[in-house]
Every structure is written in structure tokens, then in C-alpha cells.
C-alpha positions, 0 to 999 in steps of 0.5 A: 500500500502506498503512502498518502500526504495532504496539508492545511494549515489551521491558526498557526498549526499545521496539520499533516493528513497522514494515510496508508502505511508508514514503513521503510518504503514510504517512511522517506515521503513523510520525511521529505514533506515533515523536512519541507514543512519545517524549512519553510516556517512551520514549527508547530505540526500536528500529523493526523494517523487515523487513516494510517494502517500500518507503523514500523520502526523507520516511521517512528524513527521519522516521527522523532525526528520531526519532533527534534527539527521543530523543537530546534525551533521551539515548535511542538509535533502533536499525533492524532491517533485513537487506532489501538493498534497503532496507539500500542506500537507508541505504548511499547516503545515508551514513546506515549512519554514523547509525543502529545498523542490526541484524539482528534485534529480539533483537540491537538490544535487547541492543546497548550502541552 
């Protein structure tokens, strides 16, 4: 399965649509589109997984390292996921400690954490 990315912007978020699979095949898409992103000024990301299917290590690696790019600019990368399958990849991993995970693109935007 393949990899689908859209964006919008929402007050001074913006919100990263995330569907398909996130594995070593497609990890490098989300890359590319969380590098982008930040090089032009977005600092404060907020991807929505609910339309993701799967999650391996290369996509959790590529989600730390949005988190670091943007808080090298004082950002913050907010998930939005309320897949129990996916939520139990970030439980084993102790990454439910790292990222603000919500359960819907409204709450993540409004958050203050």
C-alpha cells in the first residue's frame, strides 16, 4: 500500500493528513514533506494517523525526528491517533512519554502541552 500526504494549515498549526502505511518504503515521503514543512516556517505540526494502517520502526524513527527539527525551533509535533493498534506500537516503545498523542485534529490544535 502506498503512502498518502495532504496539508492545511489551521491558526498557526499545521496539520499533516497522514494515510496508508508508514514503513521503510514510504517512511522517506513523510520525511521529505515533515523536512519541507519545517524549512519553510512551520514549527508547530500536528500529523493526523487515523487513516494510517500500518507503523514500523523507520516511521517512528521519522516521527522523532520531526519532533527534534521543530523543537530546534521551539515548535511542538502533536499525533492524532485513537487506532489501538497503532496507539500500542507508541505504548511499547515508551514513546506515549514523547509525543502529545490526541484524539482528534480539533483537540491537538487547541492543546497548550
Amino acid at each position: 500500500m502506498d503512502l498518502s500526504l495532504s496539508t492545511e494549515t489551521m491558526g498557526d498549526r499545521t496539520i499533516v493528513r497522514v494515510g496508508g502505511e508508514i514503513d521503510v518504503y514510504t517512511a522517506p515521503k513523510l520525511r521529505e514533506q515533515l523536512v519541507e514543512l519545517v524549512n519553510d516556517g512551520s514549527f508547530h505540526l500536528v500529523v493526523d494517523m487515523e487513516g494510517v494502517d500500518f507503523l514500523d520502526s523507520t516511521g517512528l524513527g521519522v516521527l522523532v525526528g520531526g519532533l527534534k527539527r521543530v523543537r530546534a525551533h521551539e515548535g511542538s509535533l502533536r499525533l492524532v491517533c485513537n487506532q489501538e493498534h497503532i496507539l500500542k506500537i507508541f505504548r511499547i516503545t515508551g514513546l506515549t512519554k514523547v509525543f502529545p498523542i490526541h484524539t482528534s485534529v480539533e483537540e491537538a490544535v487547541a492543546a497548550t502541552d
